[in-house]
C-alpha positions in Angstrom: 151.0 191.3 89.0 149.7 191.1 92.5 152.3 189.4 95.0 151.4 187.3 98.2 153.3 187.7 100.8 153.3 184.7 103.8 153.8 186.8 107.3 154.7 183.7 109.2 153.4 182.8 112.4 154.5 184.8 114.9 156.2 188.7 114.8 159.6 188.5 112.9 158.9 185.4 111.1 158.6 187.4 108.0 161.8 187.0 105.6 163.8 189.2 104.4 162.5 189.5 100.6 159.5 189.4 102.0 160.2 192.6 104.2 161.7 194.4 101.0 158.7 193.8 99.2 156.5 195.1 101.7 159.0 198.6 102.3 159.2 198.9 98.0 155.8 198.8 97.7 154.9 201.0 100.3 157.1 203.2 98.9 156.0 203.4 95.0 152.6 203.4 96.5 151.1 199.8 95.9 148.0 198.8 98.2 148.9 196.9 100.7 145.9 194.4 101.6 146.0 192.2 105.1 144.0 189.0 105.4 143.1 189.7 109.0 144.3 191.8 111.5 143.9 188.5 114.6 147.1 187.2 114.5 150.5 187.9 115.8 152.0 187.7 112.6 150.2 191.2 112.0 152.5 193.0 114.3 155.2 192.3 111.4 152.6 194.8 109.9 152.5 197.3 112.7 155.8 197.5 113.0 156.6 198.4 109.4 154.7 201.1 109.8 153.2 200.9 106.2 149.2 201.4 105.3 146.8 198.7 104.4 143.8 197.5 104.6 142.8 194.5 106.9 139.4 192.0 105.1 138.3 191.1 108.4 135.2 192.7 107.0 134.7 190.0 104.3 134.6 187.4 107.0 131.5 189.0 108.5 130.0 189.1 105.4 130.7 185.8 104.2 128.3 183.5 104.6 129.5 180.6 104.8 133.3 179.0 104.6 133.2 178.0 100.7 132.7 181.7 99.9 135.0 183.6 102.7 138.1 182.2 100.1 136.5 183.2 97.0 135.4 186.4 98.5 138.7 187.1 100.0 140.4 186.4 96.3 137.7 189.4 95.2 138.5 191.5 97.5 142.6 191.3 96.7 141.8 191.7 93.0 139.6 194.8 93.2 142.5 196.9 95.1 144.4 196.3 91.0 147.0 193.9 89.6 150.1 195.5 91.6 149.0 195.3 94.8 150.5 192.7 97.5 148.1 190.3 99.7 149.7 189.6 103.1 148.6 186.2 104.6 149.7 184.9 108.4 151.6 181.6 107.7 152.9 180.1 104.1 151.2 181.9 101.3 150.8 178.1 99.7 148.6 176.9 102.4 146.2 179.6 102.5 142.5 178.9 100.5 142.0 182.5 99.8 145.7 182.4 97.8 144.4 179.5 96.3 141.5 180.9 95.4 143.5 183.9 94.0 145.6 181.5 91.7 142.0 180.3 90.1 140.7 183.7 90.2 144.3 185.5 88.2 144.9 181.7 86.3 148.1 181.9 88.0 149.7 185.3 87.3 150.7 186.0 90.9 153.7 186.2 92.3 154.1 183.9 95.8 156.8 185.2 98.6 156.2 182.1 101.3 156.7 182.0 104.5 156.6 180.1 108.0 154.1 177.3 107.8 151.3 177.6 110.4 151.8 173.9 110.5 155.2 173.9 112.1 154.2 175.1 115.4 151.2 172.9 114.9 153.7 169.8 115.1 155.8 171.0 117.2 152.8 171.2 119.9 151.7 167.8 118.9 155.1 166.0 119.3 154.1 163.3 117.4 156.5 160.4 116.8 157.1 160.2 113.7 158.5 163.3 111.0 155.5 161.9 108.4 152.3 163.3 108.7 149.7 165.0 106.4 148.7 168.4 107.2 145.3 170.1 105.7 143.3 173.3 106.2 139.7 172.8 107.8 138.2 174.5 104.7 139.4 171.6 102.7 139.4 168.6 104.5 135.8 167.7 103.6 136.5 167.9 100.0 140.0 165.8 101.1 137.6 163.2 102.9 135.6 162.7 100.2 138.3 162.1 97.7 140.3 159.3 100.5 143.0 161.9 100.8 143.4 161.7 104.4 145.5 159.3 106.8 147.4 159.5 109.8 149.3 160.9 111.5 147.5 164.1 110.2 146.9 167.6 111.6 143.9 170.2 110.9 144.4 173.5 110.9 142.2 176.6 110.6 139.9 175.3 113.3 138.2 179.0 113.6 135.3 178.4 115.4 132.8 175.3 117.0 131.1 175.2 113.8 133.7 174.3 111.4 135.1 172.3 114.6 131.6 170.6 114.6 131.9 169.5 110.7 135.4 167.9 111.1 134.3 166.1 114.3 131.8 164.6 112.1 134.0 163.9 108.9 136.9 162.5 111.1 134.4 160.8 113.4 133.4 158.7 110.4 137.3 158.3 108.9 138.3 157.3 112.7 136.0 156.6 115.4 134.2 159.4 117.9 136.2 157.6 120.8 139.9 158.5 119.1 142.2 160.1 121.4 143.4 163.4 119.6 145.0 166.6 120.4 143.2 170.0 120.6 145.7 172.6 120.2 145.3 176.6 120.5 148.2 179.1 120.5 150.7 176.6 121.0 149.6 174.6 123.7 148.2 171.2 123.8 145.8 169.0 125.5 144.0 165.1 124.8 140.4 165.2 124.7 138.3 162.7 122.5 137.4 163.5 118.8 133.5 163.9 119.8 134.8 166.7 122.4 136.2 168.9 119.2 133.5 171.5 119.3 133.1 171.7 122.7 136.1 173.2 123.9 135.9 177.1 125.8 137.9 178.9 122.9 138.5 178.8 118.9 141.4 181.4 116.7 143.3 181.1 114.1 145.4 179.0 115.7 143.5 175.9 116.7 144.3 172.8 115.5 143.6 169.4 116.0 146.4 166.7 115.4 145.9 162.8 115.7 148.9 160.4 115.7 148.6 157.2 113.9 146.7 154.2 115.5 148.0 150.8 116.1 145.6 148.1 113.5 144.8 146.7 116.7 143.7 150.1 118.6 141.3 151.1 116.0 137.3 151.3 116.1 136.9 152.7 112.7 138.7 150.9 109.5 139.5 151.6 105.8 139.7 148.9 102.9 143.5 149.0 103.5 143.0 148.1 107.0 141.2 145.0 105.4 143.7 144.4 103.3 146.4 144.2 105.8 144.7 142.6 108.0 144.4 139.8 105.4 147.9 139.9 104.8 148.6 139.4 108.3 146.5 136.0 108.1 148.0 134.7 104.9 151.6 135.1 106.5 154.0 132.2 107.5 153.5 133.3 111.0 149.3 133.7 110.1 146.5 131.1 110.5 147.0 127.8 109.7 143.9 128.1 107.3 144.1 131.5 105.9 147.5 131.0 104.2 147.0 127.6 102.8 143.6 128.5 100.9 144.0 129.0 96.8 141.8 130.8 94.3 140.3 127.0 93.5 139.4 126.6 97.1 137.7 129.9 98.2 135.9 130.7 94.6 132.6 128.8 95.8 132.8 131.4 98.9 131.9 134.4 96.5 129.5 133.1 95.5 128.2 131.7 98.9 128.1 135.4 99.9 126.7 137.1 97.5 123.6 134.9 97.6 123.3 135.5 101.6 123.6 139.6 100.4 120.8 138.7 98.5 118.7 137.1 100.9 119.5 139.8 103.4 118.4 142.4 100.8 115.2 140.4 100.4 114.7 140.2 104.4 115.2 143.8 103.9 117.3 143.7 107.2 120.2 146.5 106.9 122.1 145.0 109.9 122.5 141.5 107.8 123.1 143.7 104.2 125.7 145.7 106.5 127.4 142.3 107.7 127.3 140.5 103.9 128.4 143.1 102.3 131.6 143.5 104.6 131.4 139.6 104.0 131.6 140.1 100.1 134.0 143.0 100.4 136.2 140.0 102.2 136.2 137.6 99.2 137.0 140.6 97.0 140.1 142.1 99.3 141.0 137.6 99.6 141.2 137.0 95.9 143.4 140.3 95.6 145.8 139.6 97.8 146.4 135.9 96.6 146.8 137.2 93.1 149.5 139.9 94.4 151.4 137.0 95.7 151.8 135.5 92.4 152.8 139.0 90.9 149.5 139.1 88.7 148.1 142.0 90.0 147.2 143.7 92.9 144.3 145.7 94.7 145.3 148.8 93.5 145.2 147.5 89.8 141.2 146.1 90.8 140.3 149.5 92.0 141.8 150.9 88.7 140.0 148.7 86.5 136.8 148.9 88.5 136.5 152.9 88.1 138.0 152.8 84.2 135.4 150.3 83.4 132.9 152.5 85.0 133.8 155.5 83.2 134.7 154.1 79.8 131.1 152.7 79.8 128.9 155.3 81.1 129.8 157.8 78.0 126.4 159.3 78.4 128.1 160.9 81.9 131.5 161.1 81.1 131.5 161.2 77.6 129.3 162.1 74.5 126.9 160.0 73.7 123.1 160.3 75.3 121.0 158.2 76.8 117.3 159.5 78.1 116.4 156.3 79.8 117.6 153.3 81.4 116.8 151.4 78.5 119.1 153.7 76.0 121.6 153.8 79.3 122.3 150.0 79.1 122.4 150.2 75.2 125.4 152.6 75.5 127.2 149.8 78.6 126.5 146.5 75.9 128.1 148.6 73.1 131.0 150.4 74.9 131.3 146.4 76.5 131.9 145.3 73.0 134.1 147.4 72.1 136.1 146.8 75.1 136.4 143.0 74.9 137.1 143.0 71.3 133.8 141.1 70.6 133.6 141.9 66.8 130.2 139.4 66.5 127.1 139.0 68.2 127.8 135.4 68.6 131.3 136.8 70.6 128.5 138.6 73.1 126.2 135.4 73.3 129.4 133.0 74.1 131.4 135.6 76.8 127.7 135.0 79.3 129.4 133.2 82.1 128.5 129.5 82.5 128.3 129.3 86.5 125.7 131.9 86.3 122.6 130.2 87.7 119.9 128.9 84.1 117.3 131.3 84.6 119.9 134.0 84.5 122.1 132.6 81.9 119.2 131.6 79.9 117.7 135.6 80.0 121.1 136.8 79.3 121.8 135.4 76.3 118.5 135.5 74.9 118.8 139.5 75.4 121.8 139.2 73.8 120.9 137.5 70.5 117.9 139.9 70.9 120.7 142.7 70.0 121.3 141.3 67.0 117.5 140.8 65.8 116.9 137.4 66.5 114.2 137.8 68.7 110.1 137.3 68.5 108.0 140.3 67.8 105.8 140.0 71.0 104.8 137.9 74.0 102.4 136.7 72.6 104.5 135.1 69.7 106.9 133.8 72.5 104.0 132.1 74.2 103.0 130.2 71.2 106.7 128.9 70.4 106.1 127.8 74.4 102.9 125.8 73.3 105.2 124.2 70.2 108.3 123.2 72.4 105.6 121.3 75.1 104.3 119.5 72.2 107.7 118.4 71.3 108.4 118.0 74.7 105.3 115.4 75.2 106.3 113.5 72.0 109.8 113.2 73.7 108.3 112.0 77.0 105.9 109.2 75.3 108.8 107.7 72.6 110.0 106.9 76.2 113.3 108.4 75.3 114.7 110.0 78.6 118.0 111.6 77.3 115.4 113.6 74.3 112.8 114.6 76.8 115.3 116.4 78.8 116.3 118.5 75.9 113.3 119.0 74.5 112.3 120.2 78.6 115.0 122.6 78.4 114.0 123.9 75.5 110.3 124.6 77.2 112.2 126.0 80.2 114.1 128.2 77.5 111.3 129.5 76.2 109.5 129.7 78.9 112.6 132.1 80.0 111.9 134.2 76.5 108.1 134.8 77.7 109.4 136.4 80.8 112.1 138.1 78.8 110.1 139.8 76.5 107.6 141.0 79.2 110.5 142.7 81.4 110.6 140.4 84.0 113.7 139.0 85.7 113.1 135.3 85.6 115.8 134.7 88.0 113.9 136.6 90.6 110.7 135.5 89.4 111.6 131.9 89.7 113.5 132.4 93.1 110.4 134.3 94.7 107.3 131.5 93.1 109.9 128.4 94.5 110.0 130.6 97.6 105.9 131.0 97.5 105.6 127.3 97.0 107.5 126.6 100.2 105.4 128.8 102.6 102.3 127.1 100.8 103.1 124.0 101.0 104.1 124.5 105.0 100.8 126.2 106.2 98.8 123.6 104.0 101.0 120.9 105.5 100.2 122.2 109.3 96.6 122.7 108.5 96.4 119.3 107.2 98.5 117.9 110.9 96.1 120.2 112.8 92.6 118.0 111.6 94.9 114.9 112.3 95.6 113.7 108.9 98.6 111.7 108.2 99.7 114.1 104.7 101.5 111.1 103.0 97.8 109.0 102.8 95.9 112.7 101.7 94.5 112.3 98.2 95.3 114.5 95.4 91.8 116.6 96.3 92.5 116.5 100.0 96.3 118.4 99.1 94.6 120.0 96.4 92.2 121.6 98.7 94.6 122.1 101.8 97.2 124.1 99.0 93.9 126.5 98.2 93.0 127.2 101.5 97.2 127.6 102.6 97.5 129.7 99.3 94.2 132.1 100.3 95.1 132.6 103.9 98.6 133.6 102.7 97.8 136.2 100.0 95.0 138.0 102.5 
């Protein structure tokens, strides 16, 4: 079994086991292999007196900082199964030992030592005796996965271009502008986070350490921020409005604000979709916090259900079913959706279609729907002629004089006119929303063209608007 030995930080941090070790197995003649041979800790080594072997080589060769671990781990396990890895610092919060553990599936044997992290903090004095510590090598993949906060220290910092990535990756976590502490053989001094890989020299021992930031102090912000920051405004001491609002009250604001997302994604103007989405994110974060009060549930529980939902339903990616298109995709959603809801009928489906849900939309929903269970007509075509049949019945309706039956029998044209767009693969939400929004610009450009050869538009004939809307409608679409 190969045994990894932690040398500490500086000469004589190594413990005593970890001393015995060293002497045994110089003695019964085990190879000794050294990570690297620049740091102090490696006059531990020297001053044993025993042979090894140093892997600065596999650094050179390395090319890049995801394989130096792996190829480190390589190197340990060619020497055989009895020989002992020494590593500067604690053995557990070295990559290469990590990558060890993966590469043996856990059959070494770990001797730890002094953490490089403790001299890290010590230089950093921060306030607090919380903090979360993390190699360079990993923080990326830490980033990525929202394992980070602050206070927090990086370690490893080798060189300006690792310094260069985690500038970027805490830049984006905390704001270029942060006030942090570069630190290099135990000594300490405040630069800015976009100063990080500009500094005159990088070791083994660099670091970079941030302390945590007042709510008020920050330029960069995370959905707890939001959250607290809500919290903060629904407290007794909050504002006045904030904490007197209900789920009643603010409801109409979501959807107030996803329809301005829309527009903005329409304007195709990324500043306004940055602003509305934070705007939406709000109503979101609101309703979350409100329902915490009342012990319901809490952010934490939407974030769950949001990611189980979206696992549990894409079983083409997370699971075993197959979908080639986005057709079959949404085939596998609808029936892991069923399943979910406990919706044992069709009818179940058809009737769980939100009613606030705009007509077109609810309209196109449910007629898919039903379309799942086979209730459906065979072409456009065949939807277009059930049109033609549901204006006749509509005109009947009309000319009976009956009001209240000439509005149903108009929803029922508008419902199949819904079915016509349906079957073609339109969205008649979007189709409606964009001819209404047509109309408008029509209708203003025929209306200013009809000011300019001083008509008065409310005395124009029927021809006269009909010929003003042609020539507003061909201008337009040029």
């Amino acid at each position: 079994m190969i045994t990894v030995i932690g040398l500490g930080v500086e000469q004589g941090d190594l413990t005593k086991r970890g001393e015995e070790i060293i002497l045994s197995a110089a003695q019964s003649g085990r190879k000794i292999v050294v990570r690297t041979a620049n740091t102090k800790s490696y006059q531990t080594v020297l001053a044993l007196g025993v042979p090894h072997i140093c892997l600065d080589y596999v650094y050179e060769s390395s090319r890049n900082f995801a394989t130096l671990a792996k190829n480190l781990a390589k190197a340990v396990a060619e020497q055989g199964e009895d020989s002992v890895y020494l590593v500067d610092g604690a053995s557990t919060e070295d990559n290469s030992v990590k990558a060890l553990l993966k590469r043996t599936r856990g059959k070494i044997e770990i001797v730890d030592g002094v953490s490089k992290t403790t001299a890290i903090v010590r230089a950093a004095n921060f306030k607090g005796c919380s903090y979360t510590a993390v190699s360079a090598y990993e923080l990326i993949e830490k980033a990525n996965a929202g394992a980070l906060s602050l206070p927090l220290i990086v370690y490893d910092l080798d060189d300006s271009g690792l310094a260069s990535d985690i500038k970027l990756a805490l830049g984006d976590l905390f704001g270029e502008e942060t006030q942090v502490k570069y630190i290099r053989d135990g000594k300490s001094k405040k630069i800015s986070l976009f100063e990080l890989d500009r500094q005159k020299e990088y070791d083994y021992t660099s670091a970079v350490a941030i302390e945590g930031v007042d709510l008020l102090q920050k330029t960069r912000f995370t959905i707890d921020d939001l959250k607290e920051i809500v919290v903060r405004l629904r407290a007794p001491n909050g504002c006045p409005w904030d904490k007197v609002q209900t789920p009643d009250s603010v409801k109409m604001s979501a959807v107030e604000e996803a329809y301005e997302l829309v527009d903005a994604i329409d304007c195709d103007d990324d500043e306004k979709v940055l602003e509305e989405t934070g705007d939406l994110l709000l109503q979101v974060i609101f309703h979350a916090v409100m329902k915490e009060e009342t012990g319901a549930f809490n952010l934490s529980d939407v974030l769950t259900g949001i990611c189980t939902k979206l696992i549990t339903r894409h079983t083409h990616v997370f699971g075993e079913d197959k979908a080639s298109d986005g057709e079959s995709a949404l085939s596998v959603w609808e029936k892991n959706k069923m399943v979910e809801k406990h919706q044992v009928t069709y009818a179940d489906s058809v009737n769980d279609v939100p009613k606030c849900f705009p007509a077109a939309m609810r309209a196109q929903k449910i007629g898919k729907r039903a379309a799942k269970a086979g209730l459906d007509f065979p072409s456009v075509e065949n939807a277009a002629e059930h049109l033609k049949t549901e204006l006749a019945e509509f005109f009947a309706a009309y000319k009976s004089g009956d009001l209240a039956e000439a509005e149903k029998e108009l929803g029922d044209v508008l419902f199949a006119a819904v079915n016509i767009g349906r079957k073609a693969g339109a969205d008649c939400e979007k189709a409606l929303k964009e001819s209404a929004e047509r109309f408008a610009k029509r209708f203003t450009l025929a209306e200013s063209l009809a000011l300019a050869d001083g008509k008065v538009v409310t005395e124009l004939s029927d021809e006269e608007w009909d010929e003003y809307y042609k020539r507003a409608k061909k201008d337009l679409d040029e």
